[in-house]
C-alpha positions as CSV (number, residue, x, y, z in Angstrom):
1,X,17.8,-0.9,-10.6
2,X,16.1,2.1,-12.1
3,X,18.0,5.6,-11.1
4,X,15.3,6.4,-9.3
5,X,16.7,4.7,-6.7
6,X,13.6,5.5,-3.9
7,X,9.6,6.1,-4.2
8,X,8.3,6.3,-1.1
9,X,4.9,6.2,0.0
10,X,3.7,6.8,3.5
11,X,0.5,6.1,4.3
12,X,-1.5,8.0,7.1
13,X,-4.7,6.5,7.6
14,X,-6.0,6.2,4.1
15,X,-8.4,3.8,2.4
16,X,-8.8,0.8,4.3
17,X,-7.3,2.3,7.7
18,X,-3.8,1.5,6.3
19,X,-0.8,3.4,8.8
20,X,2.9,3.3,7.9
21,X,2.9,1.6,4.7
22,X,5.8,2.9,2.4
23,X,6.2,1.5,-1.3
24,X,9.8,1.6,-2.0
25,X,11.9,0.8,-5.0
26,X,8.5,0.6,-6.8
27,X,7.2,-2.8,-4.3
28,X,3.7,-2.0,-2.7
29,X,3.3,-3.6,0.5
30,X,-0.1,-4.4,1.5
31,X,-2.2,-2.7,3.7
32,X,-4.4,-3.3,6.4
33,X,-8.2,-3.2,5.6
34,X,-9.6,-0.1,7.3
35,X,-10.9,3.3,5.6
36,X,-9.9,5.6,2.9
37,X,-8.7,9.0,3.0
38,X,-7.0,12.1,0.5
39,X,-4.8,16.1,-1.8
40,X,-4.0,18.8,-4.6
41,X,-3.4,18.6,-8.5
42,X,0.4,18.6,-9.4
43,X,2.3,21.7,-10.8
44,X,4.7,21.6,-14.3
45,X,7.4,19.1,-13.7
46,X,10.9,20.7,-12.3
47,X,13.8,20.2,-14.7
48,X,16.0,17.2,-14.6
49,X,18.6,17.2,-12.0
50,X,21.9,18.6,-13.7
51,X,24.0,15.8,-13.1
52,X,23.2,12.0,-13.1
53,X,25.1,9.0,-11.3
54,X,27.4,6.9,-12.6
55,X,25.3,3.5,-14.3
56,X,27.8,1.8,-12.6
57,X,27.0,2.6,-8.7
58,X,23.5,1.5,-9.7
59,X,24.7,-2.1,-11.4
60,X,27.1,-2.5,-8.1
61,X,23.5,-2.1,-5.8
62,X,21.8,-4.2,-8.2
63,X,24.4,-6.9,-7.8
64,X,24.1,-6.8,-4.1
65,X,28.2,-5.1,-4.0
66,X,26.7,-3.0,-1.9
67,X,30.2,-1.3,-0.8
68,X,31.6,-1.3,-4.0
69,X,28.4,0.9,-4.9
70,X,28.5,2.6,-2.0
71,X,32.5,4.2,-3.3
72,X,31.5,4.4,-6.6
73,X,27.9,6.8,-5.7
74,X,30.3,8.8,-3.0
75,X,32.7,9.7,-5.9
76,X,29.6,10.5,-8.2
77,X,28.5,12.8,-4.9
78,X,31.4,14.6,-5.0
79,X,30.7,16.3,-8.3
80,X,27.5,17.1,-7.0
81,X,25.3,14.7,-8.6
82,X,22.3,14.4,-7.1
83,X,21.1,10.9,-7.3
84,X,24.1,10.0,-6.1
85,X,23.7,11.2,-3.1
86,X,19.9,9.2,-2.7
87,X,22.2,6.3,-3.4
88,X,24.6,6.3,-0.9
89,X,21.2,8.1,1.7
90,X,19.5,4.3,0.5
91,X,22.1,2.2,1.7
92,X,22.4,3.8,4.9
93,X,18.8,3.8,5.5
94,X,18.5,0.1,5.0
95,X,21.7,-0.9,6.2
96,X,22.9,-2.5,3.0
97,X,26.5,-3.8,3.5
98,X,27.3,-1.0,5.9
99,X,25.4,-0.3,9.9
100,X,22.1,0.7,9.6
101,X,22.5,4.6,9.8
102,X,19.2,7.0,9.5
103,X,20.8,9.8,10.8
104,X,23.4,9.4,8.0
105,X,21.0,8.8,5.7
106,X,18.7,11.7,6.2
107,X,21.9,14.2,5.9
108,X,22.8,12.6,2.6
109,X,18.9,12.8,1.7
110,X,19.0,16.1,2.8
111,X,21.4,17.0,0.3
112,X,20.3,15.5,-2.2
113,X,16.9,17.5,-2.3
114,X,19.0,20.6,-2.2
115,X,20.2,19.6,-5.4
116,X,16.8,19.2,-6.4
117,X,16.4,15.0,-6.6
118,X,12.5,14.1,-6.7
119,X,12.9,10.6,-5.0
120,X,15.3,12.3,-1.9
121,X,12.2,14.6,-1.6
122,X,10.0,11.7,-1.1
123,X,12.1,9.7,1.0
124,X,13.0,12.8,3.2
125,X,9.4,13.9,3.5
126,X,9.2,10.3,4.8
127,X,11.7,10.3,7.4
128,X,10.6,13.9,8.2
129,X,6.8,12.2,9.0
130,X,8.1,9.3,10.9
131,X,10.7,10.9,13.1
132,X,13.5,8.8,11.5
133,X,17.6,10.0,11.4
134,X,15.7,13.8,12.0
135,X,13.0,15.4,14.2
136,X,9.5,14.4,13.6
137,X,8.2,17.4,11.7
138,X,4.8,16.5,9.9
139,X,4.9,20.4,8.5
140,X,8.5,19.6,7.3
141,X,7.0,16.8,6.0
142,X,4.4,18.3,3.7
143,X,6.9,20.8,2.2
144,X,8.9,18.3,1.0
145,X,5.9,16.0,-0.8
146,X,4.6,19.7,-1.8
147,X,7.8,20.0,-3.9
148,X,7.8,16.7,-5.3
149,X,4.3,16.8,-6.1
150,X,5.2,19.9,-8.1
151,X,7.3,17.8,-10.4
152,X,4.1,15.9,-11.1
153,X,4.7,12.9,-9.0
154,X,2.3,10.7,-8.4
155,X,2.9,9.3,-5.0
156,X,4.1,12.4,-3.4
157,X,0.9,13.7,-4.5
158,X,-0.9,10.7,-3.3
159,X,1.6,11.8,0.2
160,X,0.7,15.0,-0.2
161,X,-3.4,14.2,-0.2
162,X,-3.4,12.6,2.7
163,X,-2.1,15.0,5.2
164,X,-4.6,17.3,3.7
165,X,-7.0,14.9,4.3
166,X,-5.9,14.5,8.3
167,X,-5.3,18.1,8.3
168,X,-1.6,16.8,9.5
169,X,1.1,18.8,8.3
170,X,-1.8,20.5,6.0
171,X,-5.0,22.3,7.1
172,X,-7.7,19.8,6.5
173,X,-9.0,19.7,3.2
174,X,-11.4,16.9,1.8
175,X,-11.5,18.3,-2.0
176,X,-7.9,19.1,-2.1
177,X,-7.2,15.8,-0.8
178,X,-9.3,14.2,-3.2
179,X,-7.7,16.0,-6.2
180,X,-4.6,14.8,-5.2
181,X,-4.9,11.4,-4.7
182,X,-7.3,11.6,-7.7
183,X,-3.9,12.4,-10.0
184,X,-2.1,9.2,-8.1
185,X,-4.9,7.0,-8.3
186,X,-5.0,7.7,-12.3
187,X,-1.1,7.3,-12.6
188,X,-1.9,3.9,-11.5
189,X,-0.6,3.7,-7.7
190,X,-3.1,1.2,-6.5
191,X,-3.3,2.2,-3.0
192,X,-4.9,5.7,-4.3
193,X,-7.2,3.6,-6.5
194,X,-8.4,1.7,-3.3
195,X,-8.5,5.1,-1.0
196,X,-10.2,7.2,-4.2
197,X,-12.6,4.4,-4.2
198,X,-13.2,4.8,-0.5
199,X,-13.9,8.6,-1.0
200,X,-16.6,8.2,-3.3
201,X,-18.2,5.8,-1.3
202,X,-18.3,7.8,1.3
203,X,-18.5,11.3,-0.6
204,X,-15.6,12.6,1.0
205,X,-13.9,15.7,-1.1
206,X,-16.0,14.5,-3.7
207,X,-19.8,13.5,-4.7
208,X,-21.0,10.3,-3.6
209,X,-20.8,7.8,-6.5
210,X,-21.2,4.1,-6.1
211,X,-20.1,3.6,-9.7
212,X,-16.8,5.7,-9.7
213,X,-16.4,3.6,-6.5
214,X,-16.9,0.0,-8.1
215,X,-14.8,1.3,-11.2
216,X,-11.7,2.5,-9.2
217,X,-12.0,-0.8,-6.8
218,X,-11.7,-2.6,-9.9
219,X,-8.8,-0.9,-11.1
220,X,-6.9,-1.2,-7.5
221,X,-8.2,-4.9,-7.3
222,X,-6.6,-5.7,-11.0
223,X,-3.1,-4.6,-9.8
224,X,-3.5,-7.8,-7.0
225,X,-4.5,-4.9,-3.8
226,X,-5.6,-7.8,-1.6
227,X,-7.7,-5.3,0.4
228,X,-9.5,-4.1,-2.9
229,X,-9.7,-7.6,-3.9
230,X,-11.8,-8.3,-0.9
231,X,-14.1,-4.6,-1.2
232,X,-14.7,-5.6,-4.9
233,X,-16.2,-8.8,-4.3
234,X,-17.9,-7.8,-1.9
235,X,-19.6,-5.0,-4.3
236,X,-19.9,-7.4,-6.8
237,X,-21.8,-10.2,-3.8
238,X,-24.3,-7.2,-3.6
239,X,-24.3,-5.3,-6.5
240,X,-22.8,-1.9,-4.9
241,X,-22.5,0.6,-7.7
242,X,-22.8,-2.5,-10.5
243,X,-24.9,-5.3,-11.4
244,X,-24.3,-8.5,-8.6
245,X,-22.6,-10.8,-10.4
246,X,-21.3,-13.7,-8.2
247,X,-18.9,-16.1,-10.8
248,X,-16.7,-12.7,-10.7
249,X,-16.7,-12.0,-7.4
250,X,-16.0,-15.5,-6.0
251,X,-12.8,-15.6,-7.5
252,X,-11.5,-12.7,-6.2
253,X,-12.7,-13.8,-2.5
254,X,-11.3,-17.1,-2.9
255,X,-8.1,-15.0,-3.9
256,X,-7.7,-12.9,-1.1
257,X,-8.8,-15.6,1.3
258,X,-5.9,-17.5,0.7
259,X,-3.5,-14.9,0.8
260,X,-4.5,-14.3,4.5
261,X,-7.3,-11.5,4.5
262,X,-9.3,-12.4,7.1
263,X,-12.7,-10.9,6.3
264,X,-12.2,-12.6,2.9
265,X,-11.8,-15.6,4.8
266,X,-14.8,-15.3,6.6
267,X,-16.9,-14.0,4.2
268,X,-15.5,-17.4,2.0
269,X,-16.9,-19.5,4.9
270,X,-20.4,-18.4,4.1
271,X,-20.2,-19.3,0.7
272,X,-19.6,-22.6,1.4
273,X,-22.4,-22.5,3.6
274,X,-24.8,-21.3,1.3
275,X,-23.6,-22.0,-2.0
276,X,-23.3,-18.9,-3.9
277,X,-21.9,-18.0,-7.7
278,X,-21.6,-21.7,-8.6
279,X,-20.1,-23.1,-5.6
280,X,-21.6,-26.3,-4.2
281,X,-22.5,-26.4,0.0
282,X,-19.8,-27.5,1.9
283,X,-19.9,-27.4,5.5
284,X,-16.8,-28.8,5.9
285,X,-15.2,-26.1,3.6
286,X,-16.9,-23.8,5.5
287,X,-16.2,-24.3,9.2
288,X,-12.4,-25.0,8.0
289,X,-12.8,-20.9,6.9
290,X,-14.6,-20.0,9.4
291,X,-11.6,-21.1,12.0
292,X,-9.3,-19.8,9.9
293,X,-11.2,-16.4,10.1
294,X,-11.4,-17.1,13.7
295,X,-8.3,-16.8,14.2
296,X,-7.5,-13.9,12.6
297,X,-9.8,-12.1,15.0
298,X,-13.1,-11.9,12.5
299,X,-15.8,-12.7,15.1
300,X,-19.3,-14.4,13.8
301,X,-21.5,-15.8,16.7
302,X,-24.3,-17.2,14.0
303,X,-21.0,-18.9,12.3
304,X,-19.3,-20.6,15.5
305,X,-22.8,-21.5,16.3
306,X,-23.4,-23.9,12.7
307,X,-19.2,-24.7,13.1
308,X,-20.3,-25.9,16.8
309,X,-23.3,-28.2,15.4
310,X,-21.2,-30.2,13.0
311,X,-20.5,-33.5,14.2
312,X,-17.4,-34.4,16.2
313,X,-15.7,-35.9,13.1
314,X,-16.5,-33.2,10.8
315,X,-15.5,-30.7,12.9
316,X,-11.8,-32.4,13.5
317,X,-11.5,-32.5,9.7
318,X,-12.3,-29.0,9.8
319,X,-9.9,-27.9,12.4
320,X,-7.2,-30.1,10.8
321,X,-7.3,-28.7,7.6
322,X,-7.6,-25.2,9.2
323,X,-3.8,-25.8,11.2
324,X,-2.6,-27.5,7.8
325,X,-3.6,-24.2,5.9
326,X,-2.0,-22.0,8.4
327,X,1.0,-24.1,8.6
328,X,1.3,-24.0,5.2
329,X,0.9,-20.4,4.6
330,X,3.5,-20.2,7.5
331,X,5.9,-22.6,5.8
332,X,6.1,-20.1,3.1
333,X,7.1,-17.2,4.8
């Protein structure tokens, strides 16, 4: 595992209505489709932390020895190094080998930021936002992704941008939102691709520009975003901020349908329907999305109504091989 043991990411509403999605040891979980919201550019990066943690707590917690790593970061602690202490904070926030402990953990994360470690600010600033081991303080909050973003760090300043954006924690401020998720989103964090994409759609914090829109949905999309996966098809479906070109955009619908995005899902139904970018009509193929859709809450009265008119047999097959996709997809779970 990297020494940095933590990045955390919260997110607060941004790009497509995502809430409470954290990226931690470098894994992006997926968001929920919604909108996109922003923050400010970063300050020289603080000096390295004085001291640094043993390699061999870090191979321990790699290992899964998560007690033997646990001793071994404690006696880097004591001599006052920092990441150390955002070691032993991890494995009491997640419970690894030890009782989950988020009181615990925010002390040791706590110290750790005293002693000036970038991802204990982050994962603080987290804990601070959420009301997790310590008082829900969203002001507390800010400070701390303020003084990681000052390091240069991309996702506190991607942190950072959206509490200006909410004016939560921050006074709200569009531009300095979108300056700061600007920086993320060109550091590669997808998320603030997706959300920076959202902004200049909507010309929030910044001029509207469907281009700059379609370019950084691309960019969010190519890192496997399912959520920009499904807004970049649809762009290219109707030729938002670039030239329609179906063949592209299919792929990435058929993509995100099948990894369980349901407007993908239903927007894939009507392709069948009508056979667009190359694919041939299938009504079959298409009520079996549509149900799918269906049930993950997408409503389409002029698609229920074609799905309805299929003959009894058809419309079985369809609803067969609608439960044997989501069994599937449950199956692998």
């Amino acid at each position: 595992m990297n020494k940095t043991v933590l990045a955390v990411l919260i997110v607060l509403g941004a790009g497509a209505g995502a809430a409470g999605v954290l990226v931690t040891t470098g894994e992006l979980q997926l968001p929920q489709l919604g909108q996109s919201e922003p923050v400010t550019a970063p300050a020289a990066k603080a000096p390295a932390p004085a001291a640094q943690a043993d390699d061999s707590a870090y191979q321990a917690f790699d290992q899964g020895q998560y007690l033997t790593a646990l001793s071994l970061a404690e006696s880097q602690a004591a001599l006052g190094d920092p990441q150390a202490h955002t070691l032993v904070a991890r494995i009491y926030e997640g419970g690894l080998g030890v009782a989950k402990d988020e009181i615990t953990a925010a002390r040791w994360y706590a110290r750790a930021v005293q002693l000036g470690d970038v991802p204990a600010m982050l994962a603080y600033g987290n804990m601070l936002a959420e009301g997790r081991g310590v008082g829900k303080d969203r002001v507390a909050a800010a400070e701390m992704y303020e003084k990681a973003a000052a390091t240069g760090d991309p996702l506190a300043n991607y942190n950072l941008g959206l509490l200006f954006l909410k004016g939560d924690g921050k006074p709200e401020n569009p531009y300095r939102a979108a300056k700061h998720i600007q920086y993320a989103a060109e550091k590669g964090i997808a998320q603030a691709q997706y959300d920076l994409a959202a902004l200049y759609q909507k010309g929030t914090g910044v001029d509207f520009d469907a281009l700059e829109a379609a370019q950084w949905m691309s960019k969010a999309a190519a890192q496997g975003l399912l959520a920009a996966q499904y807004d970049y098809s649809v762009m290219l479906l109707r030729g938002f901020g670039l030239k329609n070109d179906e063949n592209k955009a299919i792929p990435l619908l058929r993509t995100a349908a099948e990894k369980g995005v349901p407007g993908a899902q239903n927007r894939l139904a009507w392709v069948f329907h009508d056979g667009v970018g190359g694919i041939q009509k299938n009504a079959g193929e298409a009520a079996k999305w549509r149900l799918i859709a269906k049930a993950g809450g997408i409503a389409d009265e002029k698609l229920d109504l074609l799905v309805d008119a299929l003959p009894d047999s058809e419309k079985k097959a369809a609803q067969k091989a609608a439960q044997e996709w989501q069994d599937k997809r449950l199956s692998l779970r």
